[in-house]
C-alpha positions in Angstrom: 119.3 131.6 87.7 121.1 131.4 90.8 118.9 130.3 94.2 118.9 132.8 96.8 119.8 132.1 100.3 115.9 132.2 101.1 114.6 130.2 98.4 117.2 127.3 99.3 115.8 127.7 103.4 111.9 128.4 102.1 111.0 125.2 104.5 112.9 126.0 107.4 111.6 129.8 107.1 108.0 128.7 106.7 108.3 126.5 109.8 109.9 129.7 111.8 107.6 132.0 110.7 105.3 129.4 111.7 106.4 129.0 114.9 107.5 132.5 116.2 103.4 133.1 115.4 101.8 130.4 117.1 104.3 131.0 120.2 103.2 134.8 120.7 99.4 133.4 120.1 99.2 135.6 117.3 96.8 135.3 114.3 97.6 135.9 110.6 95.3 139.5 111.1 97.7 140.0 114.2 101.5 139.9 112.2 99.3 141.2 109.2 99.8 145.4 108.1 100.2 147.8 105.2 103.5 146.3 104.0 102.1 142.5 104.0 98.8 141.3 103.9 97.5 138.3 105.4 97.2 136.5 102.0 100.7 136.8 102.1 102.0 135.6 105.0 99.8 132.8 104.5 101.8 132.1 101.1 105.0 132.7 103.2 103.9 130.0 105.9 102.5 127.4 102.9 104.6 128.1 99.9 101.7 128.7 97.7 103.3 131.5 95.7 106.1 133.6 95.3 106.6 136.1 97.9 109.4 139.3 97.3 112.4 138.4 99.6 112.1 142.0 101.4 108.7 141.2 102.6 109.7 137.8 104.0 112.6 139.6 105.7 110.1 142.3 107.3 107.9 139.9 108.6 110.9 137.8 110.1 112.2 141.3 112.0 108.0 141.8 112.8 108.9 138.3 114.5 112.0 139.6 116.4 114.6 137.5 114.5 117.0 140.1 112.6 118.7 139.3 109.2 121.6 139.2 110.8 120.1 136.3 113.3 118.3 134.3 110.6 121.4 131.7 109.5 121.8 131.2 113.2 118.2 130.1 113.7 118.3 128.2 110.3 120.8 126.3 111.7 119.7 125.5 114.6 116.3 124.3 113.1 118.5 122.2 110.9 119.8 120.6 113.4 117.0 119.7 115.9 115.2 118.4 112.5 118.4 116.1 111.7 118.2 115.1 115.6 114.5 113.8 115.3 115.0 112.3 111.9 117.8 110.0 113.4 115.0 109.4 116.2 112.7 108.6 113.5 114.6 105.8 111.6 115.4 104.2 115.1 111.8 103.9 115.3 111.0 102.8 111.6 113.6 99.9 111.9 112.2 99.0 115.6 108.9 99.0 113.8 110.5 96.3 110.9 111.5 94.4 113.5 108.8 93.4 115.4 110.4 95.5 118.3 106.8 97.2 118.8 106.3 98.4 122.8 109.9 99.9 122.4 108.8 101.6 119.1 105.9 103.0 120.8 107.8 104.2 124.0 110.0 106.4 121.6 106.8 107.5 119.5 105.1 108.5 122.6 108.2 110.7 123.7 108.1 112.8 120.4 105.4 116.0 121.1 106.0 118.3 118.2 103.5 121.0 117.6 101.1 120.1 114.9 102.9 122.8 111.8 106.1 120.8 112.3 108.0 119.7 109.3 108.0 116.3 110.7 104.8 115.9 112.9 103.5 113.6 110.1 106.0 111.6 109.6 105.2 110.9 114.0 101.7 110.2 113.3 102.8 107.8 110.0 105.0 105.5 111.8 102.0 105.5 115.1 99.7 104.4 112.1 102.3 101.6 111.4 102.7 100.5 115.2 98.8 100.1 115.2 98.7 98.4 111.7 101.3 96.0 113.6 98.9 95.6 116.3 96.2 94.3 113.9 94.5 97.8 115.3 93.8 98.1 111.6 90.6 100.9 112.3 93.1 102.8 114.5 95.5 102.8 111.7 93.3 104.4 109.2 91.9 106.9 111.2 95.9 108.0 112.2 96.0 108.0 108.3 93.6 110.5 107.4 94.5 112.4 109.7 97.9 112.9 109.1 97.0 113.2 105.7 94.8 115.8 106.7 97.6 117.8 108.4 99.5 117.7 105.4 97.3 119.4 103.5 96.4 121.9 106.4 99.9 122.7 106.9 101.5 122.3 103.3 104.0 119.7 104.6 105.7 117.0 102.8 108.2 115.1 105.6 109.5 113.3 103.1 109.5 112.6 98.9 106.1 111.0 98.0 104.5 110.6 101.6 101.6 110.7 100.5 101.9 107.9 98.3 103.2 106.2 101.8 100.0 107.0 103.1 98.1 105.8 100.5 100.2 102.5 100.7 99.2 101.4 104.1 96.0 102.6 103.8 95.7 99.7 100.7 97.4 97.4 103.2 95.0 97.5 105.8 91.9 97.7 103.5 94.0 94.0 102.6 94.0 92.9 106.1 89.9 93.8 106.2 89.1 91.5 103.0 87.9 94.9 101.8 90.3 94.3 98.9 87.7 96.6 96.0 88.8 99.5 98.5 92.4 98.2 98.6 92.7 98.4 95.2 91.1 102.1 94.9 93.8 103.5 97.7 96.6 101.4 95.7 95.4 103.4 92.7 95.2 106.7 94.6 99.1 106.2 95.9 100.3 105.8 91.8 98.9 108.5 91.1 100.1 110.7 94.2 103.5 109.5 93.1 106.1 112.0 91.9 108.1 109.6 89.2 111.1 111.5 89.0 112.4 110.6 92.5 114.9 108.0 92.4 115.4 104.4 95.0 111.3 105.0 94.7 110.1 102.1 96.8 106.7 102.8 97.7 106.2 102.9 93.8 106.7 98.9 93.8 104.8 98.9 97.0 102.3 99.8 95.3 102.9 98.1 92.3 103.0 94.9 94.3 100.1 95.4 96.3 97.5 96.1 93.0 99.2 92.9 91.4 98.1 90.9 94.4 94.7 92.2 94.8 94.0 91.7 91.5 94.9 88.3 91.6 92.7 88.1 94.9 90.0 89.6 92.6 90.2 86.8 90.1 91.7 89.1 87.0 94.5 87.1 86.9 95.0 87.9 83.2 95.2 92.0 84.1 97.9 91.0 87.0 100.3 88.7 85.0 100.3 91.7 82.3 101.0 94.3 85.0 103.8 91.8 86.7 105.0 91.6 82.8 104.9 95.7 82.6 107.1 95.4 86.2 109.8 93.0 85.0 111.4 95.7 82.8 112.1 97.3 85.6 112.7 94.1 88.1 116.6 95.5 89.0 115.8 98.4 90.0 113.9 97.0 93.1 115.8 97.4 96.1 113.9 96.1 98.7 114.0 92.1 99.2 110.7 92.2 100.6 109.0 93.3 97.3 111.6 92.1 94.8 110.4 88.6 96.6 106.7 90.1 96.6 107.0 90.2 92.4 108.6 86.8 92.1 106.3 85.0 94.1 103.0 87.2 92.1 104.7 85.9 88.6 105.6 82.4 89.8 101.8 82.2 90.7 100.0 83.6 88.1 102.1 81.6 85.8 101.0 78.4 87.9 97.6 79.5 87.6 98.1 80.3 83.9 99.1 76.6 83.4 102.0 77.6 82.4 104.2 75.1 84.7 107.7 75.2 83.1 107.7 79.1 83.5 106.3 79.1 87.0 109.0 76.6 88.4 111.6 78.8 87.2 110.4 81.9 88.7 109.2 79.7 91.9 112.9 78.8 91.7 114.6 81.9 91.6 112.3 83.5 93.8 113.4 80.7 96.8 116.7 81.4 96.2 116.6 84.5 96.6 114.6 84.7 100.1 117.1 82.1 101.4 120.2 84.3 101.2 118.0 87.3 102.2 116.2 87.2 106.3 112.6 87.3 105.1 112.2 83.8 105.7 108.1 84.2 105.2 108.7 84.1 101.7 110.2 80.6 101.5 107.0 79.0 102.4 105.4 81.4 99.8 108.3 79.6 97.1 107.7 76.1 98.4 103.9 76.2 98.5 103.9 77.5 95.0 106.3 74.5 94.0 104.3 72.2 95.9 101.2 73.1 93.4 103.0 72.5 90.3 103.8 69.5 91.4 100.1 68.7 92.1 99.2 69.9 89.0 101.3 67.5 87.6 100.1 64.5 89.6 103.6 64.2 91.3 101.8 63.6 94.3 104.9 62.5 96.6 106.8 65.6 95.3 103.9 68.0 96.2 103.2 66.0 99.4 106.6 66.6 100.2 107.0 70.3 99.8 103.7 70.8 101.4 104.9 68.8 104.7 108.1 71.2 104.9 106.0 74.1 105.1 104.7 73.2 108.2 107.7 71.3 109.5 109.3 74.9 109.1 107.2 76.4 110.9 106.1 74.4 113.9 105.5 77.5 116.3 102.8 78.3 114.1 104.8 82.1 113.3 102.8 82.8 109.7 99.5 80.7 110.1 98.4 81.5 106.7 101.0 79.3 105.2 99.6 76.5 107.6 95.8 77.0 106.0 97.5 77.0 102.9 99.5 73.6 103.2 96.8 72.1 105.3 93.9 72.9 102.2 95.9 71.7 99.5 97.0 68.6 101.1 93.6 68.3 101.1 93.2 68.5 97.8 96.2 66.3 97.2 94.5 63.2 99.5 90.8 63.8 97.9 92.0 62.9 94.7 93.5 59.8 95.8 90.8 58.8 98.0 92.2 59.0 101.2 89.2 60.2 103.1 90.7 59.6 106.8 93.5 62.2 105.7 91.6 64.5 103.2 89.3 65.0 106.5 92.1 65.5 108.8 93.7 68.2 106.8 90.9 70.4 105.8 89.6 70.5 109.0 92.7 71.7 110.3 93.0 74.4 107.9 89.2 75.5 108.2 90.3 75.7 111.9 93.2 78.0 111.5 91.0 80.0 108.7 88.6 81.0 111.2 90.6 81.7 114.4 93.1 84.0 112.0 89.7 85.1 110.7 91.1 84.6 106.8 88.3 84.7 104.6 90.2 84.5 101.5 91.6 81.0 102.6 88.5 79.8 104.3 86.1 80.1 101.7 88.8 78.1 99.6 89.3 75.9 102.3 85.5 75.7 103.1 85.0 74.5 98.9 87.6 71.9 98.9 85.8 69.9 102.0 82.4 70.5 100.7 84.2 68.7 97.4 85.5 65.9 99.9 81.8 64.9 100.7 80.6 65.5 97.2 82.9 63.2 96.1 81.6 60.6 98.7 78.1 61.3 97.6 77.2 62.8 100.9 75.7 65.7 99.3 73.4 66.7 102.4 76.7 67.3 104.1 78.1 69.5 100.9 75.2 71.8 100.9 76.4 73.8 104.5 80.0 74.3 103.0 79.1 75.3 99.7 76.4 77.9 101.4 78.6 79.5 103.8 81.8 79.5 101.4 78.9 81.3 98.8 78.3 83.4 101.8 81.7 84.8 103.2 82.9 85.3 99.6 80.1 87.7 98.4 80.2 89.5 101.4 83.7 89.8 100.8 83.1 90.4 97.1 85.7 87.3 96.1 83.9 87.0 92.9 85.7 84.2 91.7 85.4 82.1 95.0 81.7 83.2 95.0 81.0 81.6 91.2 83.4 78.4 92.5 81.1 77.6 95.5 77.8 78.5 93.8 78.1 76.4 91.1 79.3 73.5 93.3 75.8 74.4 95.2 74.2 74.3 92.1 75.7 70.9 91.2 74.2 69.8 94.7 70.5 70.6 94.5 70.3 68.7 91.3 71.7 65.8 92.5 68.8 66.1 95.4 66.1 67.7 92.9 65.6 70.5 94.4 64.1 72.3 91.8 62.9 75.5 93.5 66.8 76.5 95.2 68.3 75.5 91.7 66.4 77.6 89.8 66.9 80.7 92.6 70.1 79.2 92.6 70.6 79.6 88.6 69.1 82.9 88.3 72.3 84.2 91.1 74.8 82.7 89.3 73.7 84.4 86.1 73.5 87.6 87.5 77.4 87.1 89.3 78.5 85.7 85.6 77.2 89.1 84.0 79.1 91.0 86.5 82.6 89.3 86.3 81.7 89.0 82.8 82.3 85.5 82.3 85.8 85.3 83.9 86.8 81.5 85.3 88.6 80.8 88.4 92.1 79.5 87.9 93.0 78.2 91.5 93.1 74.9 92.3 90.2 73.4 94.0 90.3 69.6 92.6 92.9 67.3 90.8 90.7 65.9 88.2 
């Protein structure tokens, strides 16, 4: 069946019914009469059901644009939305690039009324700008309410925005540690997703972002078989960014798999790729991976080596993660060989930049490996306070896996010292945590035995 004329505009029509309305300060009861009832117009203005072409076309002339007038005002719609969309992409890529006061000057300039086609798609990239900031509260509250004006207003700025939404609404949770409520949003933006759009990037967003919360979860089994599921569809990943995103996952969970032949190939491939492609973050992600295979292995100077030119490539201190990162498992690399002087000197350093970034995923790591450093000295007095507050931050944090890690080094501790009445309290804890990750181990590196 052919589309009519208004069928192909419904948007635009719903938008200038809209608008003619709220500029004579009229209510639905106002435009309403015997011809059209307020149920309707309301369908007219939402799209919630079919409405007969002759009513639509009296309501219009009720509005003072004629039939004859209405391509005319289409048009011009058409083309003051096309004008703010070209805005718009100005401001996503200033956004991309770090270019953040000017990104806000242009988002400040925009004032569209609140029924606006692309009033949400305003209030998603002001999200973004405060996500940017680290103004991650800020963020979520621009979220839900733009999300909220959807859903007031019937409007879809563009295919799957919703699942957008959803997306850096998981981010942030991320940012937080809150990563049980990350992975809920994740789960909330699949579902919102309409599969049948094509170059559907916020799909492996998503995608991406569950793999690597799962991992932070421990249930690195569940995130190497959704990686797995992925790779079928690995071409069809446009963006570098998350093409790079499920590289570095596999390469990792492969690593932490044990299986070391398989992870250097994807570690590999992955760092080629981010070296012909400007998202140089991820080539520290590519050499820290190799640099723990290499560890694994015992090749100490190898691992020493990549470790080394992850900070060397980074001396401004740009991605400070990647510093805790290289700092702990160099760590881990002088502990095994006894070097106390430099075992020291490292995780220090990275316990330092753990807790100014406020990282508590790579703290509490970071906090295990130098309780290990004393432990393996003897000092076990001097264990017990990094043990207890790794224990701490990761249960509060819900890092399960972390949480059994530094309890049962605790454990380990009180033995030693007899300390029969917090080993027993001690005990009973670590029971109750291995019921509730039922029995799952941690696969990160902590120690070179």
């Amino acid at each position: 069946m052919k589309t009519s004329y208004l069928e192909k505009n419904a948007d635009l029509i719903s938008y200038l019914i809209r608008k003619e309305r709220s500029a004579r300060g009229w209510r639905l009861e106002d435009l309403a009469d015997k011809t059209v009832s307020v149920s309707t117009i309301s369908n007219m203005e939402n799209q919630t059901a079919p409405v007969k072409e002759i009513k639509i076309i009296h309501i219009i002339e009720k509005l003072g644009i004629s039939k004859k007038e209405l391509p005319k005002r289409i048009e011009a719609a058409t083309k003051e939305i096309k004008k703010y969309q070209n805005s718009l992409k100005l401001i996503e890529a200033m956004l991309n690039g770090q270019s953040l006061s000017e990104a806000k000057e242009k988002i400040d300039r925009f004032s569209l009324a609140e029924y606006h086609p692309l009033h949400p798609l305003v209030l998603y990239f002001r999200a973004y700008y405060h996500y940017y900031k680290r103004e991650y509260e800020i963020a979520e509250e621009t979220l839900h309410h733009t999300m909220s004006i959807c859903k007031q207003y019937h409007l879809n700025p563009k295919p799957n925005f919703l699942s957008d939404c959803f997306c850096l609404l998981s981010s942030s949770s991320y940012k937080k540690n809150n990563i049980e409520k990350a992975l809920i949003l994740a789960e909330q933006g699949l579902n919102q997703l309409n599969e049948t759009i094509p170059h559907n990037k916020v799909k492996y967003m998503l995608l991406g972002n569950k793999i690597i919360f799962l991992e932070k979860q421990g249930e690195n089994a569940q995130a190497l078989q959704l990686v797995r599921q992925v790779w079928n569809s690995i071409q069809q990943v446009e963006s570098h960014p998350v093409k790079l995103n499920f590289y570095k996952s596999k390469a990792n969970l492969l690593l932490k798999g044990n299986q070391l032949e398989d992870a250097i190939y994807f570690a590999l491939k992955g760092f080629e790729i981010a070296q012909s492609n400007p998202w140089n973050r991820f080539t520290f992600d590519f050499l820290m991976i190799l640099g723990l295979i290499y560890l694994q292995q015992k090749n100490y100077d190898a691992a020493s080596e990549y470790f080394h030119t992850v900070i060397c490539l980074d001396k401004n201190i740009q991605f400070p993660r990647r510093h805790v990162d290289a700092y702990t498992n160099l760590a881990i690399l002088y502990n095994s060989q006894q070097n106390w002087a430099l075992t020291n000197d490292y995780v220090t350093k990275a316990i330092q930049i753990g807790r100014d970034i406020k990282d508590i995923y790579r703290l509490t790591k970071a906090l295990i490996v130098n309780g290990y450093f004393y432990q393996s000295q003897h000092q076990t007095n001097e264990a017990i306070p990094l043990y207890t507050e790794a224990y701490s931050l990761a249960k509060a944090n819900r890092f399960k896996h972390r949480q059994f890690k530094a309890l049962f080094h605790l454990l380990e501790c009180h033995d030693i010292l007899k300390n029969e009445q917090e080993f027993i309290h001690l005990n009973k804890e670590l029971f109750y945590l291995q019921k509730e990750m039922d029995w799952k181990g941690d696969d990160d590196i902590y120690v070179i035995a």
